[in-house]
N, C-alpha and C positions, 0 to 999 in steps of 0.2 A: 504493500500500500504506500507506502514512503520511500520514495528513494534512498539510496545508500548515501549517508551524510546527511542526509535533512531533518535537522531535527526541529521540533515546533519552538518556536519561541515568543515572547509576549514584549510589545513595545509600545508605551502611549495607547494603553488603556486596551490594545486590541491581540488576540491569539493569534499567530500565521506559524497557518500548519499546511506542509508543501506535500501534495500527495502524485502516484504516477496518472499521466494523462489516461490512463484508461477508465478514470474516474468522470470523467468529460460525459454531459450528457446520460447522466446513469442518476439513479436514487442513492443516496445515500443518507447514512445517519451517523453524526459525530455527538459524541459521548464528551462532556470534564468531567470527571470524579464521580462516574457513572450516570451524571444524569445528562440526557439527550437533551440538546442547545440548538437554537436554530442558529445560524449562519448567519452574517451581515453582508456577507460577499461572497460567491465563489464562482471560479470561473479559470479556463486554460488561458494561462498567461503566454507572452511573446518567446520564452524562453521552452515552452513546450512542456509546462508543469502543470496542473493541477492545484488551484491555490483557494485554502479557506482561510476565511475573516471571521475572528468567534469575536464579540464583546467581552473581556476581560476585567473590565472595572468592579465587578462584582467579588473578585476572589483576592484572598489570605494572600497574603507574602508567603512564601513557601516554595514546594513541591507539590506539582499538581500532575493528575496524568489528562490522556487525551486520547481518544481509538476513535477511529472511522472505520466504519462497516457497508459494505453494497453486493448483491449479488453477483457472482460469477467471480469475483476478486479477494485474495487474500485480507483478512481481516490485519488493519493494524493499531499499535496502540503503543504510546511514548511518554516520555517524562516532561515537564519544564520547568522551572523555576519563574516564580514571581517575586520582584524586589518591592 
């Protein structure tokens, strides 16, 4: 689900979490700390990725996790830090 290297990360207030393009045009459902969030953006960028925009304002400084799920595609699921 995520490329090799990409990991999600949170800046000014919002989550970007970079998934593979075969997410394009599919259903999906992304998960923070198991509860399913709607999206504020996603969409295949110029670089050929895959890219969600979660609202982050809501969450602890910490460690949080983050999984997207769709059918036909491996299910993934990663870490990020909030400062």
């Amino acid at each position: 689900m995520f490329p090799d290297g990409e990991e999600p990360w949170v800046s000014d207030g919002t989550l970007y979490v970079i998934c593979t393009p075969k997410l394009d045009g599919k259903d999906f459902v992304i998960k923070v700390d198991g509860t399913e969030v709607k999206p504020k953006d996603a969409f295949l960028n110029g670089d050929g990725v895959f890219v969600i925009w979660v609202d982050a304002t809501g969450l602890s400084a910490g460690e949080h996790k983050v999984s997207v799920t769709a059918e036909g595609i491996p299910d993934g699921e990663a870490s990020f830090t909030v400062k």
